[in-house]
Every structure is written in C-alpha cells, then in structure tokens.
C-alpha positions as CSV (number, residue, x, y, z in Angstrom):
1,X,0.0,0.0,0.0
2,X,2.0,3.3,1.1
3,X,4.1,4.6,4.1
4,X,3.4,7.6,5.7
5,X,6.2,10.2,6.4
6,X,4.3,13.1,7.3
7,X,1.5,14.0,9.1
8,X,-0.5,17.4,10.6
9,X,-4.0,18.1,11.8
10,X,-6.1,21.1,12.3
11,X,-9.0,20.1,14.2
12,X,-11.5,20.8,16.9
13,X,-8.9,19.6,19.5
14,X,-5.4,21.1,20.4
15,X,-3.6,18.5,17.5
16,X,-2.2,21.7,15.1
17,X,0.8,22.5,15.7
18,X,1.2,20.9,18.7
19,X,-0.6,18.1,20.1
20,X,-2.2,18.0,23.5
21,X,-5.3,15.7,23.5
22,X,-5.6,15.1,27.0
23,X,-7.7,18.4,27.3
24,X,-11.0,18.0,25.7
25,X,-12.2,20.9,24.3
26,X,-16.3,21.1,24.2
27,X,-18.8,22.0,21.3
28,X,-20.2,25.3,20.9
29,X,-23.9,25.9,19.2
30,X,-23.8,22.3,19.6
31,X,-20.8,22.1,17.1
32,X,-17.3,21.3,17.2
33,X,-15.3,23.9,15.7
34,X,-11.8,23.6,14.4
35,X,-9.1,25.8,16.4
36,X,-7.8,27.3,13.2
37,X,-3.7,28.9,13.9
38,X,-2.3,32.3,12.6
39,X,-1.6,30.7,9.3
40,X,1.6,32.3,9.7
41,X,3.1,30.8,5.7
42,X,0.1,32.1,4.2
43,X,0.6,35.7,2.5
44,X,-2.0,37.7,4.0
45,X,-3.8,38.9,0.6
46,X,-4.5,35.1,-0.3
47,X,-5.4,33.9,3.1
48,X,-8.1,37.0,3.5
49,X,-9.9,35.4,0.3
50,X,-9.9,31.8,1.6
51,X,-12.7,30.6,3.0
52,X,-12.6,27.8,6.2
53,X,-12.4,24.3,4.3
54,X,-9.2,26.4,2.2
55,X,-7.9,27.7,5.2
56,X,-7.7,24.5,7.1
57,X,-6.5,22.4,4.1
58,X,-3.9,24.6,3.1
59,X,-2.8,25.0,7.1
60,X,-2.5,21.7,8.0
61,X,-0.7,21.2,4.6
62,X,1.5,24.4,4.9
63,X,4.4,22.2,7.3
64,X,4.8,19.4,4.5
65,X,4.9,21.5,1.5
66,X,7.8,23.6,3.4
67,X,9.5,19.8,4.5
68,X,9.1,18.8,0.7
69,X,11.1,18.9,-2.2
70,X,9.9,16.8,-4.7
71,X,5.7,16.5,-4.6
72,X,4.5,14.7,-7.5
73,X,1.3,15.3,-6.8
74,X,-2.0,16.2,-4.4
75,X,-5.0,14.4,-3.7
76,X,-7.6,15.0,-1.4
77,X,-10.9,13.7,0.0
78,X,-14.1,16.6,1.0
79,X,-17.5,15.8,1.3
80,X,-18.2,19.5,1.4
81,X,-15.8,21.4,0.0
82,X,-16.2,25.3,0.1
83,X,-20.0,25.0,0.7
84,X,-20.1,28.7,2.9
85,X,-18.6,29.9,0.0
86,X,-21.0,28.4,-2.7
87,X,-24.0,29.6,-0.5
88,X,-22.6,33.0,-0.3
89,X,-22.1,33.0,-4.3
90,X,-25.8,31.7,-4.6
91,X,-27.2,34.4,-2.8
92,X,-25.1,37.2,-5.0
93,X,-27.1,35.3,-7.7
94,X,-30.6,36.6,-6.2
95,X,-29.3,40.1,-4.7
96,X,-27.8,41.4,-7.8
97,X,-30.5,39.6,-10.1
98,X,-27.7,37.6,-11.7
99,X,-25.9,40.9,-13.0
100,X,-22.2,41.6,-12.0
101,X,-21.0,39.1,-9.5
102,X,-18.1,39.2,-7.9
103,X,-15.7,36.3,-8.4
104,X,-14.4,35.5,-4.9
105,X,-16.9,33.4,-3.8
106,X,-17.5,31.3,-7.0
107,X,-13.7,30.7,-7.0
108,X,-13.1,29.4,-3.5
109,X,-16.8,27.2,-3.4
110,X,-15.7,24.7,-5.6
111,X,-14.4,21.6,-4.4
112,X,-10.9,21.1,-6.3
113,X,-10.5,25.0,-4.8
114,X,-8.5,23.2,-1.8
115,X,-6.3,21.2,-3.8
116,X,-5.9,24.1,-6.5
117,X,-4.9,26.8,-3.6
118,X,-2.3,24.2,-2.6
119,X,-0.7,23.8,-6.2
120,X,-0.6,27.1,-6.8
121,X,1.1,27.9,-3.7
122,X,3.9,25.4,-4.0
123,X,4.0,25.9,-8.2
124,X,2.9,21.8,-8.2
125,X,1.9,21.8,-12.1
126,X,1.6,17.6,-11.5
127,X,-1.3,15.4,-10.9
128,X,-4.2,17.4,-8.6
129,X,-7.2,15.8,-8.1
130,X,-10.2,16.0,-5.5
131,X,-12.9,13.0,-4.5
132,X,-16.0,13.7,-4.0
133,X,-17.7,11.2,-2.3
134,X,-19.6,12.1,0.8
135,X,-18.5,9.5,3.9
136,X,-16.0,7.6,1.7
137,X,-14.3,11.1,-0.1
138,X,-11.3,10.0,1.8
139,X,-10.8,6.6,1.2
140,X,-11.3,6.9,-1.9
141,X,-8.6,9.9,-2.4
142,X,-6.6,6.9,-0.5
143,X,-7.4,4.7,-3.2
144,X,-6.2,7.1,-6.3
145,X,-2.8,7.3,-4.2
146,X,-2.2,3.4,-3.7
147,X,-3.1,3.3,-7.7
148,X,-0.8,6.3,-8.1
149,X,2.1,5.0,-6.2
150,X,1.3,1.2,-8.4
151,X,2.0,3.0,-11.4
152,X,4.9,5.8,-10.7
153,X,6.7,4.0,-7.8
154,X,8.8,6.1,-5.9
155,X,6.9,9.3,-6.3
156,X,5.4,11.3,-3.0
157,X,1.9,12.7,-2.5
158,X,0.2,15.2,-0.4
159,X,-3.2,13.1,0.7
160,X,-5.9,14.9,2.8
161,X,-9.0,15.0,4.0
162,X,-10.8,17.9,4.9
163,X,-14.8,19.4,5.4
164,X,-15.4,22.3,7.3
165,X,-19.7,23.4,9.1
166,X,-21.6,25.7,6.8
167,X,-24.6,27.1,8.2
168,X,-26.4,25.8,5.0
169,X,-25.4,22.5,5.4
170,X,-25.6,22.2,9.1
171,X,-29.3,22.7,9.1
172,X,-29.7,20.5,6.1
173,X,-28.2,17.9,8.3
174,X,-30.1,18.9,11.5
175,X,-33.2,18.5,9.9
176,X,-32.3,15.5,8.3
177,X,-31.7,13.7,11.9
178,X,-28.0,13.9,11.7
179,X,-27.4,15.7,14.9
180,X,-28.7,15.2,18.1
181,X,-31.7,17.4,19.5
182,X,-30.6,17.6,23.2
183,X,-27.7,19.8,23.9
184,X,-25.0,17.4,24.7
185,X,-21.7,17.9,25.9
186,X,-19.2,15.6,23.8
187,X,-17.6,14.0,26.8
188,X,-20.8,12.5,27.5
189,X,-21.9,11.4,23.7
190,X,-21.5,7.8,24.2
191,X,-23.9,8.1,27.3
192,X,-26.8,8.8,25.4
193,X,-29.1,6.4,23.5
194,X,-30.2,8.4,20.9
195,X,-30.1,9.3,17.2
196,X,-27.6,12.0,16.2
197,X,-24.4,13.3,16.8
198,X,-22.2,16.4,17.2
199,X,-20.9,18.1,13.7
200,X,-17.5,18.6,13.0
201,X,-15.0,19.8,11.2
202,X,-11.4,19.7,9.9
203,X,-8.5,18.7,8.1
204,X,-5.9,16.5,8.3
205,X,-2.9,16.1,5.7
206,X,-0.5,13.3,5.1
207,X,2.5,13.1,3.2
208,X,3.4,9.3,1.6
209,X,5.2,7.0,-1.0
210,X,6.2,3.4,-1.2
211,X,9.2,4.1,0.8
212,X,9.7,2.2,4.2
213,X,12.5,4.4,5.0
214,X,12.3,7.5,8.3
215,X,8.7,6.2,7.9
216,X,5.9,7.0,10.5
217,X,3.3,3.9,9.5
218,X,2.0,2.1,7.0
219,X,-1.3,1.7,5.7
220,X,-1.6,-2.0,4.8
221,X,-4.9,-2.5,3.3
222,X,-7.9,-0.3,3.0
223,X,-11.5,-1.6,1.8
224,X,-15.1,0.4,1.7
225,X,-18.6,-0.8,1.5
226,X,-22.1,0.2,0.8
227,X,-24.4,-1.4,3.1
228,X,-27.1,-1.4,5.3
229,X,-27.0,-5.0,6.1
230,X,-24.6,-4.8,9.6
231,X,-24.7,-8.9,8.6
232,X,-22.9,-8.2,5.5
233,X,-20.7,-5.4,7.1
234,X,-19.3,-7.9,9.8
235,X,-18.9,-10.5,7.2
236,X,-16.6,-8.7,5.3
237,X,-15.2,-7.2,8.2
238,X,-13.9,-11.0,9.1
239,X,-12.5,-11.4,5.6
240,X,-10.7,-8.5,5.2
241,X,-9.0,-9.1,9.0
242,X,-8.1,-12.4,7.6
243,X,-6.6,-11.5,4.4
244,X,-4.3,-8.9,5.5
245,X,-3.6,-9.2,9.2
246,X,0.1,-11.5,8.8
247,X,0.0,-14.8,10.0
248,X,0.0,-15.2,14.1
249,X,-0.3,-11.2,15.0
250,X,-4.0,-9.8,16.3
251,X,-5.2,-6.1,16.3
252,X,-3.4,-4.6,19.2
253,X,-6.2,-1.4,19.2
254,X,-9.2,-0.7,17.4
255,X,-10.2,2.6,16.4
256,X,-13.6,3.3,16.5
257,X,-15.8,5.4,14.3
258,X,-18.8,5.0,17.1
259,X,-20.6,8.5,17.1
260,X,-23.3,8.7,19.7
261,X,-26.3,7.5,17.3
262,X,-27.9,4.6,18.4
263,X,-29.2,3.6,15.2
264,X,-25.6,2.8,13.8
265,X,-24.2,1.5,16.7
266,X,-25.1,-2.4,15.8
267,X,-22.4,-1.6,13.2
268,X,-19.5,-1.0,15.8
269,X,-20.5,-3.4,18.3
270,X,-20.4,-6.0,15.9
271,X,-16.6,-4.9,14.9
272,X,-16.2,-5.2,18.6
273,X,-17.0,-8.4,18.9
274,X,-14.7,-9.5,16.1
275,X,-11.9,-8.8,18.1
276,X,-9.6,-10.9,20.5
277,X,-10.1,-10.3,24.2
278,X,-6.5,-8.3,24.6
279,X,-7.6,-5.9,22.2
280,X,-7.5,-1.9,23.1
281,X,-11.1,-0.2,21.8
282,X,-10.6,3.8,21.3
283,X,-13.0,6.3,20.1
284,X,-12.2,9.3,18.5
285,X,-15.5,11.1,17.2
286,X,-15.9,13.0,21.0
287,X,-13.1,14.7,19.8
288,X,-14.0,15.2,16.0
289,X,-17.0,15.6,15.7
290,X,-19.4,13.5,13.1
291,X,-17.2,14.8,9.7
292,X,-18.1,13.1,6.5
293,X,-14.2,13.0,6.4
294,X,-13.9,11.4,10.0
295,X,-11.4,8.9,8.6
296,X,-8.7,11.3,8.1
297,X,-8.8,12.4,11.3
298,X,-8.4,8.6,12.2
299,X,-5.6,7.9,10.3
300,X,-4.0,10.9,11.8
301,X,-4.3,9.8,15.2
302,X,-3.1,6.2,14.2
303,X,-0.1,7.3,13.7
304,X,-0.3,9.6,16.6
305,X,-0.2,6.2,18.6
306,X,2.4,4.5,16.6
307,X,4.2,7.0,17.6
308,X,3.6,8.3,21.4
309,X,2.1,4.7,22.2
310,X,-0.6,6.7,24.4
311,X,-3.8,8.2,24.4
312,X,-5.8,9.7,27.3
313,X,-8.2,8.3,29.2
314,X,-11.2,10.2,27.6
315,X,-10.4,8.3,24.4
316,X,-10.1,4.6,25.7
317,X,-13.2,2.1,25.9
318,X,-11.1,-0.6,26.9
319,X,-7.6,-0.8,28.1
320,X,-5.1,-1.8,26.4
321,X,-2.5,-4.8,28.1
322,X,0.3,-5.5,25.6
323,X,3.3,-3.9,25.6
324,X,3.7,-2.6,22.2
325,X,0.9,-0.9,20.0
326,X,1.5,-3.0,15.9
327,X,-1.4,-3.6,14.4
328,X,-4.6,-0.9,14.4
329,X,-7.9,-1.8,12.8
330,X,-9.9,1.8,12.0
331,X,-13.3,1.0,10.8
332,X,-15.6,3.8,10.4
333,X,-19.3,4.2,8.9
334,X,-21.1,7.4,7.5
335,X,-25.0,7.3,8.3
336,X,-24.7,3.4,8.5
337,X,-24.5,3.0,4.9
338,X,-20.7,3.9,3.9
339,X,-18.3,1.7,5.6
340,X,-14.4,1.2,5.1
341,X,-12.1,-0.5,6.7
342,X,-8.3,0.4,7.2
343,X,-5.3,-1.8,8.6
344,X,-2.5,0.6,9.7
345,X,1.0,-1.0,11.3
346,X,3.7,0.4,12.6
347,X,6.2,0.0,9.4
C-alpha cells in the first residue's frame, strides 16, 4: 500500500501544531469547531480570500509543503468542499438579479479549490485531483494514491481530508436527523441512547510513498462498503482481517468510528465483537465531531499512537495490556451505509 512520512492536523482539539489531547475541548452551538492557527506561511492577501475548508486544508498542509522537495502530486478527499462559499455565491445570484458578480466566492466554493490553492502555492503543475464522495471522499482519495504510487513507484503525494460546518449544510443535516436534538456535551456522547451526533469539522494532511525508510506507518490495506446490512458489514469485516492481518499477529487497538447515534451502533458493536479479548477499543468522534471525512482524522491519530504509544483516558473504551501498540484496525461508517475499513501498522 504506502508509508506515511508526514503528518499534521487542524481540528476541533489542540492537534495543530502541537498536540495536546488530554484536554477536551467542548462544542459550541452544539458544534465542534476547528481551532484554526495564525496561518503564519500564508501571504495575508491570499489567506483574506480563503474561505474555512481552504484555510484548514492549506494550514494543515503548509508544514509538508515547506519539508518537501519533490511533490508529484495532491489528492484530497471533501464531502463538502467550500459550501459557505458556494451559499454566499448563490445568494449574489438573487441580490444582484444575476448581473455583476463578484468572483471571490464562485472561485473558493468549488471543491478542487483546496487542492488548486495548494498547487498554486507550491508551483505543483503535476497530478491534482479532489474525491467527491460524501462519507468515503477520503478513502477513496486513498485509493487514487495506492493506484498512483502502483504506477509511478517512488513518487510522494500530499493526501488529505478535509470538510469544514456551513450554516447551509448544518441545518440541512439537522433536519435531516443527523445531529442530536438535546444539547449534549461531547464528553458525554456515548452516554446517550439516541439518534444524532455532534458536527464537526477539519483537516488532516498526510505526506506518503512506497518508501519504508524514516517512515511514521504504513497503511496496509484499506477496503469500503455500501451497506445497510450490519450482517454483511461484519462478514466482510472478518475477511478482510483475515486477508491482510500477517500470520500469528491480532489487532493490538481498534479505532472506532462510534458516534453517539444509536441507530448505527449495531455496526461497531459488531466490529467489537470481532476482536480478541487483549484488544485496546478507542474512540475518537468525541473529539471530531461526526465529519463526512472522519477517517482522516483517524488515520492521523493512528499514527499519533504508533508513535507516542498513548492516548488519554477520555479516548479509551477498553484498556489496552500488551506492551507494544502494531497492528490498528480503523473501521468507520457514515449514516450506517458507507463503511471502510483500514489496517495501519507500525512500518
């Protein structure tokens, strides 16, 4: 698959630029905001025209491109994209009765803006693409980099996933049942049994090739799913453990998607009970929030724990007892119909 060499966050937690999560830090409005930095490598007339899903993106990206020589190209994963932006450009539409708009908005609502802002800023003229694919846009950017990295071995990529909590979309959501109606602090959102969860929002970048070398992880096999059927789900949950976890080794931790709604819960409980009795259970959407691009945020902290080997208590389900952290299982689901799967070991 591909090493990771790289990594940063921006998120609703203190993880950008350095990392602190043993503070929790609590929704507002009933949403998870990200902590956004000074973007201090960000020329102050191009930052002022960025809207959040560019800011973050770029941000998070900023501390690669500076560490990086030779980028052959940049692929990220946004459910979203730019959607304050687009809303904003709609709205010029009706006030000015589609006369003179102005260009701003139009140009940062798209969702290749992201990945556009970040090759313009580093002069990247090589492969830029953005997926588009609501709970799975960031497996499946992981999935043009593995094909990528088949076909041009020895190349690097910037891979990212980021969304960001428009007002337009937020309510969208809220009425759709996404969220929960009871205002919940996110320390407790695994005590309630109830639909919903907490929005959220962020990015988190990653640089990687096929080179084992001064590497961080590796991401050993990655597979998504379309599904209702939590039958089906666990099934190929079972096979895909089977298949790519080596010969004698277990999952040493598994990180867990679970968000607070009850109705997908069956999902993770049934991953739970796929897993031997030594394994470590962490969840990380407390901390979050319920992003369409949750997995990069779990991938992130994966190597976070490759890393450190530690995670606060907040964070842990069930203990871990071994001695070393290997093998982590992330499976995470969006609205109990997108699934994916990802096996990450320490390279």
């Amino acid at each position: 698959m591909f090493y990771i060499h790289q990594t940063y966050c921006i998120s609703p937690q203190r993880t950008f630029p350095q990392v602190d999560l043993e503070i929790l830090n609590h929704p507002v409005n009933k949403k998870l905001l990200a902590i956004e930095p000074l973007y201090d490598g960000i020329p102050p007339g191009i930052l002022r025209r960025m809207g959040k899903a560019i800011r973050m993106g770029v941000g998070a990206a900023m501390p690669i491109l500076k560490n990086t020589n030779a980028l052959n190209g940049i692929i990220i994963g946004t459910a979203k994209g730019g959607m304050e932006d687009c809303i904003k450009f709609l709205n010029q539409i009706v006030q000015y009765e589609e006369g003179l708009l102005a260009p701003g908005n139009f140009v940062q609502s798209t969702s290749n803006a992201i990945a556009a802002q970040l090759g313009l800023m580093c002069h990247n003229k090589k492969y830029n693409t953005t997926h588009v694919h609501r709970g799975l846009a960031f497996e499946n950017a992981v999935i043009d980099t593995i094909m990528q990295l088949n076909e041009h071995p020895g190349n690097n990529y910037l891979l990212g996933g980021v969304d960001e909590i428009s007002d337009f979309n937020y309510n969208i959501e809220t009425l759709a049942g996404a969220y929960k109606e009871e205002l919940i602090s996110n320390e407790h959102l695994y005590d309630r049994d109830s639909p919903g969860s907490i929005a959220g929002e962020g990015a988190a970048m990653f640089l990687v090739n096929d080179q084992k070398e001064n590497a961080i992880a590796k991401l050993k096999a990655l597979q998504i799913l379309h599904s209702e059927d939590d039958g089906l789900v666990k099934n190929n949950l079972k096979q895909f453990i089977a298949a790519h976890l080596p010969a004698g080794e277990e999952i040493d931790l598994l990180l867990s998607g679970e968000n607070g709604d009850n109705r997908t819960l069956k999902f993770y409980m049934d991953c739970e009970g796929l897993m031997e009795t030594n394994t470590a259970i962490v969840r990380f959407k407390h901390l979050s929030g319920d992003v369409p691009t949750a997995a990069a945020f779990g991938l992130w902290l994966a190597c976070q724990v490759l890393q450190k080997n530690d995670l606060p208590l907040h964070m842990i389900k069930k203990p871990f007892t071994g001695p070393h952290c290997n093998n982590i299982l992330l499976y995470n689901n969006y609205k109990g119909l997108q699934h994916s799967f990802m096996l990450i070991r320490k390279y």
